[in-house]
C-alpha positions as CSV (number, residue, x, y, z in Angstrom):
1,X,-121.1,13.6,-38.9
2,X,-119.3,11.0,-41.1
3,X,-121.1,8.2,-39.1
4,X,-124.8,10.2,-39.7
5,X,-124.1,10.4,-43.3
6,X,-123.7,6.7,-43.8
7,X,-126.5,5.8,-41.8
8,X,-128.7,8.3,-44.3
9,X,-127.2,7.1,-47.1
10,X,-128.1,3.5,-46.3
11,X,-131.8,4.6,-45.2
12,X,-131.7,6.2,-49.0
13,X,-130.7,3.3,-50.5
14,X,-133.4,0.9,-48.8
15,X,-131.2,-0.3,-46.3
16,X,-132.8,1.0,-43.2
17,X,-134.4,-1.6,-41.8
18,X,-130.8,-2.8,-40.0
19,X,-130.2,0.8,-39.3
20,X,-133.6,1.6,-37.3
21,X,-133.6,-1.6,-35.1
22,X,-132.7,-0.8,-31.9
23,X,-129.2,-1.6,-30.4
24,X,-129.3,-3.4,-26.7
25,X,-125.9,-2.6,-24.7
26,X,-125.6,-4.8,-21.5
27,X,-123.5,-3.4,-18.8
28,X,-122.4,-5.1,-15.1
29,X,-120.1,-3.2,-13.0
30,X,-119.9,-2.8,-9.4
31,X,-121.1,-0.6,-7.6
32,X,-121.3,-1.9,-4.1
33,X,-118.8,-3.8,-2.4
34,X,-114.7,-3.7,-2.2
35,X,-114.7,-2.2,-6.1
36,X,-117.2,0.3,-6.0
37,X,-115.2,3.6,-5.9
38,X,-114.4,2.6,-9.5
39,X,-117.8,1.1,-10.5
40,X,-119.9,4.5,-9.9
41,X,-117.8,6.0,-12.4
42,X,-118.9,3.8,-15.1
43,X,-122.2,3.6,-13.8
44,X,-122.2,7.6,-14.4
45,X,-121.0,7.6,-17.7
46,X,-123.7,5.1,-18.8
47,X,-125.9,7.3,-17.5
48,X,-125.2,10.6,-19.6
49,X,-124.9,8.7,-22.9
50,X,-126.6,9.7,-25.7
51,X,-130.6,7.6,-26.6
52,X,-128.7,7.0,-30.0
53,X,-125.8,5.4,-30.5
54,X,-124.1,6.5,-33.9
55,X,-127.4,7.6,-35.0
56,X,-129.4,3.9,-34.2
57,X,-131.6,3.9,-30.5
58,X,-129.7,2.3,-28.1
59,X,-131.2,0.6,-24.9
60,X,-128.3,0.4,-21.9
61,X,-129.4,-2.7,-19.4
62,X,-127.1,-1.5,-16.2
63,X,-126.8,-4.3,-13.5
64,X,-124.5,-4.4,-10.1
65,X,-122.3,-6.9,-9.8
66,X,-121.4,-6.3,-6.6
67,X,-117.6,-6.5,-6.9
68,X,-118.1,-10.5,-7.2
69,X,-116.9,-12.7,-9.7
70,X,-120.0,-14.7,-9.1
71,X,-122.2,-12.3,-9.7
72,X,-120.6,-10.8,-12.8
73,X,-121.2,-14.9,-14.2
74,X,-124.8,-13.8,-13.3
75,X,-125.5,-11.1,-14.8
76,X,-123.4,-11.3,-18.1
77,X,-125.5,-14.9,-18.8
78,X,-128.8,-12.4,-17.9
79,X,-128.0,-9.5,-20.4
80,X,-127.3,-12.4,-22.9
81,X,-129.6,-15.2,-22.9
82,X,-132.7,-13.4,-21.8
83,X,-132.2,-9.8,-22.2
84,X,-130.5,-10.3,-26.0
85,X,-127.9,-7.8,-26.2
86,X,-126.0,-6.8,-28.8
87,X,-122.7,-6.7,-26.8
88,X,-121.3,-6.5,-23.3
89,X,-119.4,-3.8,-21.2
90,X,-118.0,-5.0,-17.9
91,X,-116.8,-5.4,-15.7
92,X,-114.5,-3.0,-13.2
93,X,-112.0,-5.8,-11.9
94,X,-109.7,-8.2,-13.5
95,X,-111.4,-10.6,-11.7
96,X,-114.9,-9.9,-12.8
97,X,-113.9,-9.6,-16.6
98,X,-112.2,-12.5,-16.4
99,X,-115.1,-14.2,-15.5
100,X,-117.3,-12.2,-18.1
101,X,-114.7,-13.3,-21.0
102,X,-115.7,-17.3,-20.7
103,X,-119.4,-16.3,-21.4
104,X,-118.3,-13.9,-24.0
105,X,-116.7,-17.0,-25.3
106,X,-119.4,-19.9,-24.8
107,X,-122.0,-17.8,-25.7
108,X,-120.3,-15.5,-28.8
109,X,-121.2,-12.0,-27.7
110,X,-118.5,-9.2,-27.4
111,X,-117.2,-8.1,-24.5
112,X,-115.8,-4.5,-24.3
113,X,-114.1,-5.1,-20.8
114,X,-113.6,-2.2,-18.4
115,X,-110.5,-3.3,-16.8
116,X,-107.1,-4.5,-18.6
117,X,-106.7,-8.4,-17.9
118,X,-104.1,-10.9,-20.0
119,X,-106.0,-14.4,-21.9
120,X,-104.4,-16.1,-24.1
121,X,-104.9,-16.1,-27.9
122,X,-107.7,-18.7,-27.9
123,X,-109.7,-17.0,-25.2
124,X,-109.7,-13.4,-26.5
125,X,-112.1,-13.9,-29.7
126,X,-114.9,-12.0,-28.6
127,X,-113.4,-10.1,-25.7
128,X,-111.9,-6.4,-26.1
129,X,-110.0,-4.6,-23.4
130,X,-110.8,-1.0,-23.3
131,X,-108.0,0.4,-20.6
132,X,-104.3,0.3,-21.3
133,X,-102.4,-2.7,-20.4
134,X,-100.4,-3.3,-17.6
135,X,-97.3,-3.8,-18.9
136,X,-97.8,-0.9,-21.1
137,X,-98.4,1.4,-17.6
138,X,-95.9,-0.3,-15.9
139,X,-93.2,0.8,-18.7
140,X,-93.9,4.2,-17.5
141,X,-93.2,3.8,-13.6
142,X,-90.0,1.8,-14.5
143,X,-89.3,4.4,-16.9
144,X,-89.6,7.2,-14.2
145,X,-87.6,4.8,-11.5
146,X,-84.3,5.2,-13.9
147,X,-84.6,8.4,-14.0
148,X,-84.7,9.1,-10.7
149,X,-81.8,6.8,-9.4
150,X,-83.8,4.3,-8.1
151,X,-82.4,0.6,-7.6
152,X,-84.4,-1.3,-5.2
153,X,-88.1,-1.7,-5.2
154,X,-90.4,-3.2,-2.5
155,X,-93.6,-4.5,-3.9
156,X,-97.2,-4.6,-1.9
157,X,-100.2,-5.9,-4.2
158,X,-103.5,-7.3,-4.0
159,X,-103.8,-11.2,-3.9
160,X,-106.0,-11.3,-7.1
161,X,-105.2,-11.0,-10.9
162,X,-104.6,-7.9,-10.6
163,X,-101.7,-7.5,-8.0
164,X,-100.5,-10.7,-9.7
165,X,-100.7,-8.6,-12.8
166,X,-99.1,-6.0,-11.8
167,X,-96.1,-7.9,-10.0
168,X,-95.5,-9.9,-13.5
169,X,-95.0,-6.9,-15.2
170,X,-92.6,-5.1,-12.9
171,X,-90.3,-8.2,-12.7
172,X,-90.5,-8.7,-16.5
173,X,-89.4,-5.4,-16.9
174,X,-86.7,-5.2,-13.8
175,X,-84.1,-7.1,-14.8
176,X,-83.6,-5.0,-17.8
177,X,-84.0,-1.3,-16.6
178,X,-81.4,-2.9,-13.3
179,X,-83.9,-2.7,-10.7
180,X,-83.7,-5.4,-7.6
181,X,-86.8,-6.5,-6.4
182,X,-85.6,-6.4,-2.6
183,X,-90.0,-7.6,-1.4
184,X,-92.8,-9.3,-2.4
185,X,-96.0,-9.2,-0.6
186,X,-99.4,-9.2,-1.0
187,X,-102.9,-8.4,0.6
188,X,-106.8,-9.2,0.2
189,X,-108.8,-6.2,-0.9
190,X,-110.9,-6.6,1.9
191,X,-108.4,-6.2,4.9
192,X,-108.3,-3.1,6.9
193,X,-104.8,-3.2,7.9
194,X,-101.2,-4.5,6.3
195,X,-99.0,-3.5,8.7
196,X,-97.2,-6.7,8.8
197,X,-96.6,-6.2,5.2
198,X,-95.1,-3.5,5.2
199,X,-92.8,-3.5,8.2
200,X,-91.4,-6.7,5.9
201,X,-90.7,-4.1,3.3
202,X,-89.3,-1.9,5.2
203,X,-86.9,-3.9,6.5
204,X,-85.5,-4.2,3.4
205,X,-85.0,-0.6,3.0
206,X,-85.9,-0.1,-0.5
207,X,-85.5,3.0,-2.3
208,X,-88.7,3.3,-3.5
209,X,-92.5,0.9,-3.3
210,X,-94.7,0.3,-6.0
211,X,-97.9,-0.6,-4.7
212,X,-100.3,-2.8,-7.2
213,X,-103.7,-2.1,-5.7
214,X,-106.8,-0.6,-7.3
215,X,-109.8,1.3,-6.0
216,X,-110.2,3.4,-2.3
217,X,-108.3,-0.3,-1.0
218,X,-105.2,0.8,-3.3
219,X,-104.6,3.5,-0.6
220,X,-104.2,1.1,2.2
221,X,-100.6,0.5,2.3
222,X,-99.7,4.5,1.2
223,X,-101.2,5.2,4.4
224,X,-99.5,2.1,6.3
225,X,-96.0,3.2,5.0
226,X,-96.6,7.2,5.9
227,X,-97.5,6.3,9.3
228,X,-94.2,4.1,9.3
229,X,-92.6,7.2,8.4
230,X,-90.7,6.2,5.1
231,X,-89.4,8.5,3.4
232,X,-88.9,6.5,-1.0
233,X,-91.1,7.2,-3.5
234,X,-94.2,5.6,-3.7
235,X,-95.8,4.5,-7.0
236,X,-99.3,3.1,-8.0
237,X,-100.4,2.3,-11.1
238,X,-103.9,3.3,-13.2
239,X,-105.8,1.6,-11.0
240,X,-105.7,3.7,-8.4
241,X,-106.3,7.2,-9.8
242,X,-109.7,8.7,-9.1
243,X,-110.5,11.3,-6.2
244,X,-111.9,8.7,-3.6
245,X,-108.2,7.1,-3.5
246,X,-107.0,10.9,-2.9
247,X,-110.1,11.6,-0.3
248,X,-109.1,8.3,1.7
249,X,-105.3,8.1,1.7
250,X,-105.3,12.2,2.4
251,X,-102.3,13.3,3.1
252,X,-100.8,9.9,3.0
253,X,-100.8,9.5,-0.2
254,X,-99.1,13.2,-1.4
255,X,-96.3,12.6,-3.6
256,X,-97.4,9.3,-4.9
257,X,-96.9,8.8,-8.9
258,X,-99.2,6.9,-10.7
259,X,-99.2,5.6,-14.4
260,X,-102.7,6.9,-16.3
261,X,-104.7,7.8,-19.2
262,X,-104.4,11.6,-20.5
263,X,-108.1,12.5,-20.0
264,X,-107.1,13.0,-16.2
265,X,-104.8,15.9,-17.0
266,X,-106.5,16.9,-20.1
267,X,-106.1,20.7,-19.4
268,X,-102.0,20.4,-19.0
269,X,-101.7,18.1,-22.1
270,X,-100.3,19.9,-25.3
271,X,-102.7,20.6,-27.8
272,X,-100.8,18.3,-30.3
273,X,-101.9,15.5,-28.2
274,X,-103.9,13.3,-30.1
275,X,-106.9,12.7,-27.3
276,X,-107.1,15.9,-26.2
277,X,-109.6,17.0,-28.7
278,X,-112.1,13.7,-27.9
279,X,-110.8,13.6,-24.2
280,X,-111.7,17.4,-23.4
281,X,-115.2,17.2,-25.0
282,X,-115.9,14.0,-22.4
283,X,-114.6,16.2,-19.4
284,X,-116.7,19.2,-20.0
285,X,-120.0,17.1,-20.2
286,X,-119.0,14.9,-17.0
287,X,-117.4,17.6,-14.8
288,X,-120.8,19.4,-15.7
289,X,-122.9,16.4,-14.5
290,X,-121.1,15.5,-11.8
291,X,-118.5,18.1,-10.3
292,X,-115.2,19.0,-11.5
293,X,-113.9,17.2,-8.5
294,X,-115.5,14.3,-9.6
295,X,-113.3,13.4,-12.4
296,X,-111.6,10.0,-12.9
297,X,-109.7,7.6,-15.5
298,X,-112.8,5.1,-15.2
299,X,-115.5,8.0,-16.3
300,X,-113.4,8.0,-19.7
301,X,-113.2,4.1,-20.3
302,X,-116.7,3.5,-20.2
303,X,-116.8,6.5,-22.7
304,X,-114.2,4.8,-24.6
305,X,-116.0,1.5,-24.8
306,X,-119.1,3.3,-26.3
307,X,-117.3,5.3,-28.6
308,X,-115.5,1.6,-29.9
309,X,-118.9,0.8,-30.6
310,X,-120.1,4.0,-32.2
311,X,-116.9,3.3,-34.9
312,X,-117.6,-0.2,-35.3
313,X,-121.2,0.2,-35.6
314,X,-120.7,1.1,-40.1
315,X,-119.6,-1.8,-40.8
316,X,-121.6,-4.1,-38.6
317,X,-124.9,-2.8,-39.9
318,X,-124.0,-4.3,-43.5
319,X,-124.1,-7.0,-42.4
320,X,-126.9,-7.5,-40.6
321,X,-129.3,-6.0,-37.7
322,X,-129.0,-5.6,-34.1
323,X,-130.7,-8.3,-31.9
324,X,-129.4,-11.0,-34.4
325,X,-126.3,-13.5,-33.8
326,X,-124.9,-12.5,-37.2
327,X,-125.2,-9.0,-36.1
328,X,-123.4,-10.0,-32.9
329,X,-120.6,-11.8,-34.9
330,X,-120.4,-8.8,-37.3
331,X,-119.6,-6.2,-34.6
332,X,-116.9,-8.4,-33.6
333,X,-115.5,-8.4,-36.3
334,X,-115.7,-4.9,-37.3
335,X,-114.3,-4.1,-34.0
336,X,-111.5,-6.2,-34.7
337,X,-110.8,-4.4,-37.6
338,X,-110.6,-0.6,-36.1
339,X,-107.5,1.1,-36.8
340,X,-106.4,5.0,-35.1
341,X,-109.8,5.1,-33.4
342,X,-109.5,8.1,-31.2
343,X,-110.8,7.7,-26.9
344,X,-110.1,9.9,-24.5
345,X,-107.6,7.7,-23.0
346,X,-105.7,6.8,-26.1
347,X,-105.9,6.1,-29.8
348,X,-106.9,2.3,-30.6
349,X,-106.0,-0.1,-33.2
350,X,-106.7,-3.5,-33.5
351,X,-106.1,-6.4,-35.1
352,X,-106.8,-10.3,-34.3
353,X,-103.3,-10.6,-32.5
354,X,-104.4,-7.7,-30.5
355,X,-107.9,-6.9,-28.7
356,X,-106.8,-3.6,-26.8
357,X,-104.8,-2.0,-29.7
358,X,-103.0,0.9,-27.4
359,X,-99.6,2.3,-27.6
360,X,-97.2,5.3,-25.6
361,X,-99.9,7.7,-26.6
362,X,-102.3,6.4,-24.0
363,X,-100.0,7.1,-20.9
364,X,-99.0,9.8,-18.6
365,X,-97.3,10.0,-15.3
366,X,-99.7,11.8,-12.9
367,X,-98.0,12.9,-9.0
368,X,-100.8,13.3,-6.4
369,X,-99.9,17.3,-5.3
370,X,-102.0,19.7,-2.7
371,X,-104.7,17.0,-2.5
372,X,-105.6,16.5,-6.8
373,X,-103.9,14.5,-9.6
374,X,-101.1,17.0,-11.2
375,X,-99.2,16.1,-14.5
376,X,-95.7,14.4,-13.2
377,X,-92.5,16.2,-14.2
């Protein structure tokens, strides 16, 4: 109501010419190929959003990416040179977004990225990262490994940025919390099997495997090690938690504790949680489009990224007027300057040291129990 008010004040005051232009959002996400059990989730979200966006008509451009890097180069130069958006969300791998970001850069549009991804300082201008950070998620498996008397850890991750991701933050945060790193291995997202993998690990006997894989592929060693009958705990990360990775691991993957954002257990947060208000109003509407068993983290940080936008949008419009390059530079900015902006996976400030803005508040330990994602004691 707040936003509405401003908007009418401004169209009061003369001002409504930059509020009544329409707003262009550009979107590229996959959904075909290795990463599309995570890419239809954004593509439904985008799909039930609103004609207006904080009160100005907003016109989504949704393209496929096909899980490629390539591709994501592709489209992102599309929705920017000839389409002329306003900003960008996208894409649903590290990989992709990395990508995205240098066209973000050269080409001084913002990206609201879909995945969490590490640039450094000079490289992050105009990109924003809308899911919690790895090391951030990571904190919380660690966390839950010293609680549980764990000591040595086998690791099994993609060969991309993202299992590299993932491996960087579990040894930065080893050494400290006295956790030996006992193997190291890694796999394509395209392979079918990683049996040699994991017979490495367990030939290490480690007490428990923390497996940095994303997507329906994320499952692949949980079912390796089950059939291999090992008996540690298993841990993903917030990559891996929507149903498909549940519908193809099976029973495989029971037991298995994850890192994630509250929306997923929304019902079984307290209601002093801070999301719980904005995540629960996003879970009725989707689990109403879509099925209640249907739900996923991804849904919510497409959700997130508009709603970033929705709370940037203010200041951006006194600036100038969509489908201009100072209007482009303005919502940057104003994005940059958001402070306790409340998502359904966490609360978001940010600053110009720090495009994702997300602290404890956006994470919960989640144990896959009878087949669904249940809060982790």
């Amino acid at each position: 109501m707040k936003l509405r008010t401003v908007l009418m004040g401004m169209a009061l005051l003369g001002a409504s010419a930059a509020a009544c232009a329409d707003l262009t959002v550009g979107v590229t996400v996959s959904t075909t190929g290795p990463g599309a059990s995570l890419g239809v989730h954004y593509r439904n979200t985008f799909a039930m959003l609103p004609k207006t966006l904080g009160g100005v008509p907003v016109k989504y451009i949704v393209l496929d990416d096909a899980s490629d890097p390539t591709q994501a180069v592709k489209n992102a130069r599309k929705l920017i040179t000839e389409d002329k958006v306003d900003v960008v969300f996208g894409s649903s791998s590290v990989p992709n977004n990395l990508a995205i970001a240098e066209v973000a850069t050269e080409l001084k549009t913002a990206q609201i990225a879909l995945a969490p991804m590490a640039l450094p300082p000079e490289k992050m201008a105009w990109t924003f990262i809308v899911p919690q950070s790895i090391p951030l998620m990571i904190e919380g498996v660690v966390q839950h490994m010293q609680a549980n008397g764990v000591k040595s850890v086998g690791y099994i991750g993609f060969n991309d940025p993202w299992g590299e991701g993932i491996a960087k933050a579990f040894s930065a945060l080893a050494g400290p919390a006295a956790l030996k790193l006992v193997a190291d291995e890694r796999y394509a997202r395209t392979d079918t099997s990683v049996e040699a993998q994991i017979l490495k690990i367990l030939a290490a006997k480690p007490d428990a495997v923390l497996i940095g894989g994303s997507g329906t592929p994320g499952a692949l060693p949980a079912i390796s090690l089950a059939g291999r009958g090992y008996k540690g705990q298993v841990y993903g990360n917030h990559g891996m938690v929507n149903p498909d990775f549940i519908r193809v691991g099976a029973k495989s993957v029971e037991g298995l504790i994850a890192p994630t954002g509250p929306l997923v257990v929304v019902e079984q947060l307290p209601d002093a949680n801070p999301v719980k208000a904005v995540a629960s109003g996003f879970v009725k509407a989707y689990d109403a489009a879509y099925g209640v068993q249907n739900r996923n983290a991804f849904a919510g940080y497409a959700y997130d990224a508009y709603l970033l936008v929705e709370k940037a949008l203010p200041e951006a419009l006194k600036v100038a007027k969509p489908g201009t390059a100072a209007f482009r530079a303005a919502l940057r900015d104003a994005l940059e300057g958001l402070h306790e902006a409340v998502g359904t996976h966490g609360v978001y400030t940010m600053s110009p040291k720090n495009h994702n803005g997300m602290d404890a508040r956006a994470r919960v330990l989640v144990k896959v129990h009878a087949g669904a994602w249940k809060l982790a004691e």
